[in-house]
The first five atom37 places (N, CA, C, CB, O) and aatype in JSON, in Angstrom:
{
  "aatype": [20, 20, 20, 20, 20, 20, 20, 20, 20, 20, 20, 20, 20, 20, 20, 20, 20, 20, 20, 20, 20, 20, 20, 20, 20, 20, 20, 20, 20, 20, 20, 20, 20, 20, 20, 20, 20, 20, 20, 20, 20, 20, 20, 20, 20, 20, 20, 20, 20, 20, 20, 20, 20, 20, 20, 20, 20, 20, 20, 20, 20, 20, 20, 20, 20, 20, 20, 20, 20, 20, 20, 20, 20, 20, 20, 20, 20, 20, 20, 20, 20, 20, 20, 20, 20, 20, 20, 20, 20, 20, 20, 20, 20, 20, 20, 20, 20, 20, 20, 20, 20, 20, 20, 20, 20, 20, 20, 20, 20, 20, 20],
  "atom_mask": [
    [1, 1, 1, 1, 1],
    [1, 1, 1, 1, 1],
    [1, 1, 1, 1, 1],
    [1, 1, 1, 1, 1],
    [1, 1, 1, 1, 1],
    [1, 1, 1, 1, 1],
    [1, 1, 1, 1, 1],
    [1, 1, 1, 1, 1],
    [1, 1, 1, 1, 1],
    [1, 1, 1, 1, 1],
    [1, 1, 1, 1, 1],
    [1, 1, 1, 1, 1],
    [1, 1, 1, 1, 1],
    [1, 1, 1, 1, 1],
    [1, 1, 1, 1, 1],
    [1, 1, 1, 1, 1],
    [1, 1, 1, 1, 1],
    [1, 1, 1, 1, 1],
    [1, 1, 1, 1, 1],
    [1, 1, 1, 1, 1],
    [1, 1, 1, 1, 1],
    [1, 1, 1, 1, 1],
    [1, 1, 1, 1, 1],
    [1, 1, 1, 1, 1],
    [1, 1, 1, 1, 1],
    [1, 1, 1, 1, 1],
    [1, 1, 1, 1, 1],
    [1, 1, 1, 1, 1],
    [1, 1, 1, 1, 1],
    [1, 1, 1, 1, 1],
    [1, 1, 1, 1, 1],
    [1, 1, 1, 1, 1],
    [1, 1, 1, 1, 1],
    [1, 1, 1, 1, 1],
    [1, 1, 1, 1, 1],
    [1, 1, 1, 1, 1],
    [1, 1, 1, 1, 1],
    [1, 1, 1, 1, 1],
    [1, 1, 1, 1, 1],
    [1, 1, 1, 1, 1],
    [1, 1, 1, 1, 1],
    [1, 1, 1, 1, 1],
    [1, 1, 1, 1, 1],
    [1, 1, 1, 1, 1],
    [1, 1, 1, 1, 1],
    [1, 1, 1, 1, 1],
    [1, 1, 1, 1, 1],
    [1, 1, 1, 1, 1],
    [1, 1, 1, 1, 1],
    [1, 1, 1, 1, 1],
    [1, 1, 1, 1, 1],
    [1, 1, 1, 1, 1],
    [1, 1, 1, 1, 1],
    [1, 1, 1, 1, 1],
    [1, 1, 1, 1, 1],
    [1, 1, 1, 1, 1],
    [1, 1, 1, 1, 1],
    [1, 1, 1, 1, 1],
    [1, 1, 1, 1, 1],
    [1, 1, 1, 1, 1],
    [1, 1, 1, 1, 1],
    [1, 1, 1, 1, 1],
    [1, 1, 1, 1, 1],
    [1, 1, 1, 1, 1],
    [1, 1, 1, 1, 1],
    [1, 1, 1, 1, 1],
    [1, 1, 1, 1, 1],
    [1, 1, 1, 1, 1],
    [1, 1, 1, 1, 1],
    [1, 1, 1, 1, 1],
    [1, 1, 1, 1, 1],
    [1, 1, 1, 1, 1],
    [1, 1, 1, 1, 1],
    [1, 1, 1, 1, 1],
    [1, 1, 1, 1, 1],
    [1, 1, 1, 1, 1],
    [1, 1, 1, 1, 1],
    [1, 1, 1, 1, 1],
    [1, 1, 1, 1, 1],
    [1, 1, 1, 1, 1],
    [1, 1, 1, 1, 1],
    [1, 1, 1, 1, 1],
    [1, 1, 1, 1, 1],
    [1, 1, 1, 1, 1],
    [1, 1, 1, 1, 1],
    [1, 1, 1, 1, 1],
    [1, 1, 1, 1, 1],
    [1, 1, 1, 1, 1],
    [1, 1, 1, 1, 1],
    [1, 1, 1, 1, 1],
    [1, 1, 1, 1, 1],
    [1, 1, 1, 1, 1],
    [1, 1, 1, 1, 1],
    [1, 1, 1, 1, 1],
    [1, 1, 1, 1, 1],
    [1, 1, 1, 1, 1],
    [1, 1, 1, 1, 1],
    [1, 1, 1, 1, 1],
    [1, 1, 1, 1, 1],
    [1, 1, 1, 1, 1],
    [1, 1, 1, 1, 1],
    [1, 1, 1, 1, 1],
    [1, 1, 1, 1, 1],
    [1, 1, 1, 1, 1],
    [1, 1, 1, 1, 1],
    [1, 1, 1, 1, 1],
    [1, 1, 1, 1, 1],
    [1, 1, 1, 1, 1],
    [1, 1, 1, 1, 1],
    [1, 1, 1, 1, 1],
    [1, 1, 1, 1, 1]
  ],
  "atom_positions": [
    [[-1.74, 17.44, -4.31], [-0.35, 17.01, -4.3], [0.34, 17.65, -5.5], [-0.22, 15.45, -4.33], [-0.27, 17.76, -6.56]],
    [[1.92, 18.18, -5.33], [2.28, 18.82, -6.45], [2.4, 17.6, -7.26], [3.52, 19.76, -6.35], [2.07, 16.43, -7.08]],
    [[3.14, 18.42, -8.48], [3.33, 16.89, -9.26], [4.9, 16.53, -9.41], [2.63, 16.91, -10.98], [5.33, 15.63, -10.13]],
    [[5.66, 17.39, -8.59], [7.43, 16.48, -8.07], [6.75, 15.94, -7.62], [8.88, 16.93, -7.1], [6.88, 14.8, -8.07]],
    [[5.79, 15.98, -6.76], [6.05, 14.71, -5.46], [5.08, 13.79, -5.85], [5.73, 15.17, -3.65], [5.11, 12.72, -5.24]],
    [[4.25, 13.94, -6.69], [3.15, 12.64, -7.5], [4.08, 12.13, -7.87], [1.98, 12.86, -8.79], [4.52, 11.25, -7.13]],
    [[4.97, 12.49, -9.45], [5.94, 11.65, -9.64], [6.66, 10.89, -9.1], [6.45, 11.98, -9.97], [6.73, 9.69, -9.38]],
    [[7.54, 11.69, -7.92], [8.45, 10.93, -6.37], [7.67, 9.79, -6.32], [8.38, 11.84, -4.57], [8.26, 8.85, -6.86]],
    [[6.51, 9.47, -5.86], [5.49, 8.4, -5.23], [5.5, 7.66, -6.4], [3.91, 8.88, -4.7], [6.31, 6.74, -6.27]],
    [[4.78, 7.65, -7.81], [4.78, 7.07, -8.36], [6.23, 6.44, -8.6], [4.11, 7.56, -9.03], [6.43, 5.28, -8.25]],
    [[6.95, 6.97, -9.03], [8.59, 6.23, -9.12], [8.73, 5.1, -8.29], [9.87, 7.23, -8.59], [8.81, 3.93, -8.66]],
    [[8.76, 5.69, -6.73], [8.59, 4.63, -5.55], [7.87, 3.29, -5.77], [7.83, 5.26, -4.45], [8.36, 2.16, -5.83]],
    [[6.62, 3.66, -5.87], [5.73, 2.48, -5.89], [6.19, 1.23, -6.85], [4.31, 2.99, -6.35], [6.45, 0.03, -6.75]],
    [[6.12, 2.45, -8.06], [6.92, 1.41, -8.67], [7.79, 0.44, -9.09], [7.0, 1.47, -8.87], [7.58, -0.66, -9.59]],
    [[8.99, 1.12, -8.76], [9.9, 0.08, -8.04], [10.2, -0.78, -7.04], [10.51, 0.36, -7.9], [10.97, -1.74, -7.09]],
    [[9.17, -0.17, -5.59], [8.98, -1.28, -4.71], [7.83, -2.58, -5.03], [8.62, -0.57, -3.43], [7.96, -3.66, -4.47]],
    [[6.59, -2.27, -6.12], [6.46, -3.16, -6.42], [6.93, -4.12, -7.66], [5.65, -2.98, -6.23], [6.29, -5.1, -8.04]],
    [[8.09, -3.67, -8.19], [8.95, -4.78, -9.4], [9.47, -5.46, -8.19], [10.42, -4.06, -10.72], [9.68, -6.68, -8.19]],
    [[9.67, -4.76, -7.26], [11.22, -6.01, -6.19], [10.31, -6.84, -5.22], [12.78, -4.84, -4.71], [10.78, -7.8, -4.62]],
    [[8.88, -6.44, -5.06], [7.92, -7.15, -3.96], [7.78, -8.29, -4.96], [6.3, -6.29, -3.38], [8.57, -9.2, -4.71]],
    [[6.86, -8.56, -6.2], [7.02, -9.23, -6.49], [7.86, -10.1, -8.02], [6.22, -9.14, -6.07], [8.1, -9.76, -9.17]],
    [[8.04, -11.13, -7.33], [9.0, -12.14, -8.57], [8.37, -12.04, -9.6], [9.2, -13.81, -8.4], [7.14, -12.1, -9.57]],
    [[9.02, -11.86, -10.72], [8.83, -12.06, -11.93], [7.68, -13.27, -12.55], [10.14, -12.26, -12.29], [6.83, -13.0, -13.4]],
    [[7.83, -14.47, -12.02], [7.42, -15.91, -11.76], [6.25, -15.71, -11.24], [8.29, -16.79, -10.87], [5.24, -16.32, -11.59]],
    [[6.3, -14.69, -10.21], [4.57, -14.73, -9.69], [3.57, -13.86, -10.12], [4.39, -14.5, -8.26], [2.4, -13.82, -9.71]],
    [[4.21, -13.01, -11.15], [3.44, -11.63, -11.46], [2.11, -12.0, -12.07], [4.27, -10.62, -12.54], [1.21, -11.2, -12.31]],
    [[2.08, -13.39, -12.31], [0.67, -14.06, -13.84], [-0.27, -14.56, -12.69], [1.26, -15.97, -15.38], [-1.3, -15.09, -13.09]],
    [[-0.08, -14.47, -10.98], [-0.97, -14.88, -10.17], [-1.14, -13.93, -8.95], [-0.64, -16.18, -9.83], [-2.17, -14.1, -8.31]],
    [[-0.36, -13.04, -8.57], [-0.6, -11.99, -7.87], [0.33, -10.39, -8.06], [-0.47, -12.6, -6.59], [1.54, -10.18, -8.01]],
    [[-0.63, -9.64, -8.26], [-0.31, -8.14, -8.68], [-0.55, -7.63, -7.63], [-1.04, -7.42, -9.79], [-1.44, -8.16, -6.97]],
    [[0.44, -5.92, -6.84], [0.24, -5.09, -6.15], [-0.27, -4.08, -7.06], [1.26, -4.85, -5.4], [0.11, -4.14, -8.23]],
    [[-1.24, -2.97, -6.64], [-1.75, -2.34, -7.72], [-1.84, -1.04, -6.22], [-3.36, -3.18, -8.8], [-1.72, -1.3, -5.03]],
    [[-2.12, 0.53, -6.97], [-2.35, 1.42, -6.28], [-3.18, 2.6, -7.23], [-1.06, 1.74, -5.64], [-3.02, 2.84, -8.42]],
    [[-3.9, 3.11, -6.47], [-4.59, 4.06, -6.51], [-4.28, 5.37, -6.47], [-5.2, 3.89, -5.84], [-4.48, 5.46, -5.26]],
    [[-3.91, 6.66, -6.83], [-3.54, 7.88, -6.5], [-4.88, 8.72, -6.44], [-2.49, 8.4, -7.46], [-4.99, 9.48, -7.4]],
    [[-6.05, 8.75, -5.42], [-6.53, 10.45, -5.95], [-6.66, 11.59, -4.74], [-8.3, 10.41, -6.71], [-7.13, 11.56, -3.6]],
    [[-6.09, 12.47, -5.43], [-5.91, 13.75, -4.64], [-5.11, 13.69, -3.65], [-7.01, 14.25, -4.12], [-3.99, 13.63, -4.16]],
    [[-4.95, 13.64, -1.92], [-4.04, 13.65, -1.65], [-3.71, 12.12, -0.73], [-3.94, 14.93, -1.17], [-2.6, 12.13, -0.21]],
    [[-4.27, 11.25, -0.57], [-4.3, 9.96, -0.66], [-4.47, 8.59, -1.95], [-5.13, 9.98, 0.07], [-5.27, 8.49, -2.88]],
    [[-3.62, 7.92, -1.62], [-2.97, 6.6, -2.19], [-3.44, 5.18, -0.91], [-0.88, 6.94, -2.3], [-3.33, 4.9, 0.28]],
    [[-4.12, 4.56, -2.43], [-4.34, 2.93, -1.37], [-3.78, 1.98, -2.2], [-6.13, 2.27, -0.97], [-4.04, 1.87, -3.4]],
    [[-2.7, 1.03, -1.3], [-2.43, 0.05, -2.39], [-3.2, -0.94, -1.55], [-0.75, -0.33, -2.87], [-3.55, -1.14, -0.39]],
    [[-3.32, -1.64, -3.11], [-3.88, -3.2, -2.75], [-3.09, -4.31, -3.35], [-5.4, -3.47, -3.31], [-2.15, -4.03, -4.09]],
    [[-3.45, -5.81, -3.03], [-2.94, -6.68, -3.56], [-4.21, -7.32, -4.18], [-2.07, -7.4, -2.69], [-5.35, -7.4, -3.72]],
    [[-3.57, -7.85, -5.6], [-4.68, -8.88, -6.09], [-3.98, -9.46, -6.8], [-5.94, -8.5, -6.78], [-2.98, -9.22, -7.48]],
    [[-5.1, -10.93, -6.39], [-4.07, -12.39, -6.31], [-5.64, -13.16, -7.48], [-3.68, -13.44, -3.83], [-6.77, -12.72, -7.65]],
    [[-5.1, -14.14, -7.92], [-5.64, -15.18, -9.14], [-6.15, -16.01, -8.22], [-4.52, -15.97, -10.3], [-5.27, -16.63, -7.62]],
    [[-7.29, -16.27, -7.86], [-8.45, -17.07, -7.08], [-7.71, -18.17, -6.94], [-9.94, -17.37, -7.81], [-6.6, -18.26, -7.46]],
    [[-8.24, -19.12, -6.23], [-7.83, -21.06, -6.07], [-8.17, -21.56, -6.82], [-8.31, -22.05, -5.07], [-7.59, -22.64, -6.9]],
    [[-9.3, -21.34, -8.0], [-10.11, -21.96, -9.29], [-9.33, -21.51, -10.7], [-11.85, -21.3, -9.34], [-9.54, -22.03, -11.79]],
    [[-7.86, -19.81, -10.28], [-7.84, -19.51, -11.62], [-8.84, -18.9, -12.31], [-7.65, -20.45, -12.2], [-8.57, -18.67, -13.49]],
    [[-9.86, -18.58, -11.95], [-11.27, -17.98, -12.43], [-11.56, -16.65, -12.41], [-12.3, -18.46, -11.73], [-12.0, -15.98, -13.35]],
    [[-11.31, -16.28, -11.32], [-10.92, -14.8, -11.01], [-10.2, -13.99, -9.97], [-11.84, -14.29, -10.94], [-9.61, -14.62, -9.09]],
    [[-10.17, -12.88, -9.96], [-8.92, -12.33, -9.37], [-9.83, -11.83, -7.75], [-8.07, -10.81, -10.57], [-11.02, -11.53, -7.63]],
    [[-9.1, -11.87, -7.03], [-9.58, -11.4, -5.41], [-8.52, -10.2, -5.02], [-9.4, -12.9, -4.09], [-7.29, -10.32, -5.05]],
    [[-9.21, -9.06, -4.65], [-8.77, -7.7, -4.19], [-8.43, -7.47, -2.94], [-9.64, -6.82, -4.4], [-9.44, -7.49, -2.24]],
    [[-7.39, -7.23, -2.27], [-7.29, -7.03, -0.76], [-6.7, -5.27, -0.39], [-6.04, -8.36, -0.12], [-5.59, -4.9, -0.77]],
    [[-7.2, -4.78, 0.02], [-6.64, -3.59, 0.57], [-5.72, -3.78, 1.79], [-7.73, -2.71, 0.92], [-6.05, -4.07, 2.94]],
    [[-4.1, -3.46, 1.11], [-3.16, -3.54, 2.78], [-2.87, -2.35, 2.92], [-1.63, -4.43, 2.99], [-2.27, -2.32, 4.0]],
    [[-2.91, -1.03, 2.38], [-2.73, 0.35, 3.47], [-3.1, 1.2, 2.24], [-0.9, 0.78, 4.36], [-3.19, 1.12, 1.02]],
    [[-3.3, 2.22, 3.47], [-3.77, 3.6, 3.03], [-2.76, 4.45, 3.55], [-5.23, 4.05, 3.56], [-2.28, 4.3, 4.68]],
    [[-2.31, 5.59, 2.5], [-1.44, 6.67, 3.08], [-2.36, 8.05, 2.55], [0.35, 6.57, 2.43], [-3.04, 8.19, 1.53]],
    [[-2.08, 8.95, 3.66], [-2.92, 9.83, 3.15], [-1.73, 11.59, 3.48], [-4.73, 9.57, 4.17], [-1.18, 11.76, 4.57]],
    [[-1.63, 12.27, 2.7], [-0.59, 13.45, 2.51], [-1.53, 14.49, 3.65], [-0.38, 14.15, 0.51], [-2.44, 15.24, 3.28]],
    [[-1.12, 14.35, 4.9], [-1.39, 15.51, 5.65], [-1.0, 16.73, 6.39], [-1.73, 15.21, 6.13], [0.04, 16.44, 6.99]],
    [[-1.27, 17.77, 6.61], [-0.11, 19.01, 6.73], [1.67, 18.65, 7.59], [-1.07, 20.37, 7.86], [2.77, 19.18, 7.44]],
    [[1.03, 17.13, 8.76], [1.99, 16.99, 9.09], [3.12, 15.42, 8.45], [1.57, 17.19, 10.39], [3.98, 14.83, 9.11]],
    [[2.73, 15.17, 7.18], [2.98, 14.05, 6.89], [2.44, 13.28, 6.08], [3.0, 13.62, 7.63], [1.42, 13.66, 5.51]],
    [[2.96, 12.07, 5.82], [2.23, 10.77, 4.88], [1.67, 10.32, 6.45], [3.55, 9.3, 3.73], [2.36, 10.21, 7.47]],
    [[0.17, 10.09, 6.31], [-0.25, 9.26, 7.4], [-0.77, 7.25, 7.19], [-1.58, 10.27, 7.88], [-1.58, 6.75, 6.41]],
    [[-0.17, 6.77, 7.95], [-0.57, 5.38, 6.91], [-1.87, 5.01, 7.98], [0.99, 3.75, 6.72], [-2.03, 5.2, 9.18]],
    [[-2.62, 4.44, 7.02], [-3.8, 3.38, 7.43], [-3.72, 2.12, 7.03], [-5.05, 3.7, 6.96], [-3.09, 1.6, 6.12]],
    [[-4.81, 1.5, 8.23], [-4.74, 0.24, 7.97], [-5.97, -0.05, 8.02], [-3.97, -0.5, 8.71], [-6.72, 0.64, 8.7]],
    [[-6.51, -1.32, 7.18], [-8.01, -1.63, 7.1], [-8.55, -2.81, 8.33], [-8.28, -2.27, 5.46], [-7.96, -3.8, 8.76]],
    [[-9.71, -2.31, 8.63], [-10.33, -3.21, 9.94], [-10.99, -3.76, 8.8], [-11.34, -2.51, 11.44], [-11.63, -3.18, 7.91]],
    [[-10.66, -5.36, 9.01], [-11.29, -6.37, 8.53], [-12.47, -6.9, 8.6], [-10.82, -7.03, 8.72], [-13.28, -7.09, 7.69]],
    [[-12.54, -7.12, 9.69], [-14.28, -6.94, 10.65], [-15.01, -5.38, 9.98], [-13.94, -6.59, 13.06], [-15.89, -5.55, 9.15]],
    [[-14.78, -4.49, 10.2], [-16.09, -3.75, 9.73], [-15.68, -2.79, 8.57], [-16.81, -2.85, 11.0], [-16.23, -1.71, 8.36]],
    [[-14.66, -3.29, 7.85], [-14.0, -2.5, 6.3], [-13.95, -1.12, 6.22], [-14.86, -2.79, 4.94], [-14.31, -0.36, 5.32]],
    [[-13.41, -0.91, 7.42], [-13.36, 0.78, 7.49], [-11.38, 1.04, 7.47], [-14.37, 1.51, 9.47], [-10.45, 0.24, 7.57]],
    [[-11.42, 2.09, 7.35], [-9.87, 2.68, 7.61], [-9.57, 3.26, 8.98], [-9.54, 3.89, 6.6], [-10.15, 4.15, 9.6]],
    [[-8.24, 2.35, 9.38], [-7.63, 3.22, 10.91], [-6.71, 3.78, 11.01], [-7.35, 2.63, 11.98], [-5.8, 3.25, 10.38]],
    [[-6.34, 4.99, 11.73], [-4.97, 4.9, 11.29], [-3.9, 4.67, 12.3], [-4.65, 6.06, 10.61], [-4.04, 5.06, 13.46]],
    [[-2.46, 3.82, 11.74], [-1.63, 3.44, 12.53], [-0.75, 4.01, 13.39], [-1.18, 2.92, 12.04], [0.36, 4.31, 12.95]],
    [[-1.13, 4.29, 14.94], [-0.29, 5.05, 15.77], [0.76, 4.98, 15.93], [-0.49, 5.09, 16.64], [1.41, 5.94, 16.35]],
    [[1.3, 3.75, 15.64], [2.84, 2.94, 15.64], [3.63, 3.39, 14.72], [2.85, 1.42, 15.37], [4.81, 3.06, 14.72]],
    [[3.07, 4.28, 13.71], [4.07, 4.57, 12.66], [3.49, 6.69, 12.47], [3.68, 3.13, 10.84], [2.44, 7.24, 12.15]],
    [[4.34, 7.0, 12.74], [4.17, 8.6, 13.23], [4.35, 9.33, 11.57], [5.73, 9.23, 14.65], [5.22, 8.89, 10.82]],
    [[3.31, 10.59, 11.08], [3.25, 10.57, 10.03], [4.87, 11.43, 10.05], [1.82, 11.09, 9.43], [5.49, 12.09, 10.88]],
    [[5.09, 10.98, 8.63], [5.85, 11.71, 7.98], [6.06, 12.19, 6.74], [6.53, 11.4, 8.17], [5.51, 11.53, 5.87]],
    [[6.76, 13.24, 6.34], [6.75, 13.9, 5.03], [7.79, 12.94, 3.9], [7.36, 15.58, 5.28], [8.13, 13.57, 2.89]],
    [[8.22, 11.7, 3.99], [8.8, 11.31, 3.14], [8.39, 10.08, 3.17], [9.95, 11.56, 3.15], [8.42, 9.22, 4.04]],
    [[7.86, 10.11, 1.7], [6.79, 8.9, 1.52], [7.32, 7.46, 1.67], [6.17, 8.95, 0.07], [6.76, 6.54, 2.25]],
    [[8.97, 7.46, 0.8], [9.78, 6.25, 0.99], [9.75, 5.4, 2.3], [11.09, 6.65, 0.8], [9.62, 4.18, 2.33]],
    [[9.94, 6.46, 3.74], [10.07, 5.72, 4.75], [8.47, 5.31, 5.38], [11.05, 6.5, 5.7], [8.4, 4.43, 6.24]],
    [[7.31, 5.95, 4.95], [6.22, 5.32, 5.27], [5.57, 4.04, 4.56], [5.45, 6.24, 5.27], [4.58, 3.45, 4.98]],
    [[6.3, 3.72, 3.4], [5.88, 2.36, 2.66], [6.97, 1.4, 3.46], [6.11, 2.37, 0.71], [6.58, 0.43, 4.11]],
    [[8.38, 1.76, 3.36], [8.96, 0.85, 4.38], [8.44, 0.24, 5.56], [9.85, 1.37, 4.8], [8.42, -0.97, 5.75]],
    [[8.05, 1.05, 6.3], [7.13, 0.85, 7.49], [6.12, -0.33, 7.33], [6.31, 2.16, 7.73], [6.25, -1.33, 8.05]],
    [[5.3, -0.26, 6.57], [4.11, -1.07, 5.87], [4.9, -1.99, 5.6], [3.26, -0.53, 4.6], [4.62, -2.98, 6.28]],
    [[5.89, -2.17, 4.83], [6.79, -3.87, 4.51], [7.44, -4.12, 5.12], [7.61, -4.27, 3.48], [8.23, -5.01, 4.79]],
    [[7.56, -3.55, 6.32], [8.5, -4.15, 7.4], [7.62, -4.86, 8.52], [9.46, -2.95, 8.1], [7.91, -5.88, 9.15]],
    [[6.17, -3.86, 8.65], [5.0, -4.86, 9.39], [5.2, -5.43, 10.89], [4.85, -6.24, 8.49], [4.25, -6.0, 11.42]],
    [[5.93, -5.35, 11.31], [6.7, -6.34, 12.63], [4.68, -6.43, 13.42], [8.62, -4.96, 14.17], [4.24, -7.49, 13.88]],
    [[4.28, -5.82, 13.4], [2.76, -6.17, 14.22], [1.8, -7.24, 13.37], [1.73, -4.57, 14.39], [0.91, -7.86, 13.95]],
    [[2.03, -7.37, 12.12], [1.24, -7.99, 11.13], [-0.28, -7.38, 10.63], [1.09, -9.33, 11.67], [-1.32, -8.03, 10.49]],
    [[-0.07, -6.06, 10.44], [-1.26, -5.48, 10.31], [-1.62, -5.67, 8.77], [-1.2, -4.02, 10.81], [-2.53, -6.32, 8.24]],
    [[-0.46, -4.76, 8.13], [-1.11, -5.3, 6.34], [-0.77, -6.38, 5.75], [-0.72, -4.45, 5.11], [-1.37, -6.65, 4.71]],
    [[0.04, -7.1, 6.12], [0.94, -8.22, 5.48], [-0.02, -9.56, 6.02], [2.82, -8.21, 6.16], [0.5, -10.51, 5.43]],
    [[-1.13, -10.07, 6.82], [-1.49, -11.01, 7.46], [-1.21, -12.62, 6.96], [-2.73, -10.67, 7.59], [-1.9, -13.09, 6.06]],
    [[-0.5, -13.15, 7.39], [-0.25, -14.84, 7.31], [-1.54, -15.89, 6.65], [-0.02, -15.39, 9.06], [-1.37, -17.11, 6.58]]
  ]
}
């Protein structure tokens, strides 16, 4: 990945996760992400029910491919990566994280 467009992503992330989460909740659940090479996984991690320790969830994978950001999603049942046909890759990363927080199927966001 060049590094305009590392930066671009990083910028992004960043600011979509100050506005995901409240200020108020930041001391019990953090979005956190990964950059290497030409895929990015964010996860969420949240402050246990005991306060004791922190629990890791993977909600998507995007991965930079000739035709696009491609997003994945994790199979829960056997912890592998799929990727989401419903969301067609594209070269601008902004509208493939939208996608992911908009969710309408409930794939990364689960209740």
């Amino acid at each position: 990945m060049d590094p305009f467009t590392e930066k671009r992503v990083h910028s992004i992330l960043n600011g979509y996760i100050h506005v995901k989460i409240p200020a108020r909740m930041r001391t019990s659940v953090q979005l956190l992400y990964e950059m290497r090479d030409h895929e990015l996984t964010l996860r969420e991690k949240r402050l246990s029910w005991d306060g004791k320790s922190w629990e890791m969830t993977d909600i998507a994978k995007f991965k930079l491919e000739p035709e696009g950001w491609k997003v994945y999603a994790k199979n829960r049942q056997q912890g592998n990566w799929l990727g989401v046909n419903s969301i067609m890759p594209n070269m601008d990363f902004e509208n493939q994280l939208e996608q992911v927080e908009r969710d309408p199927a409930g794939i990364f966001w689960p209740a």
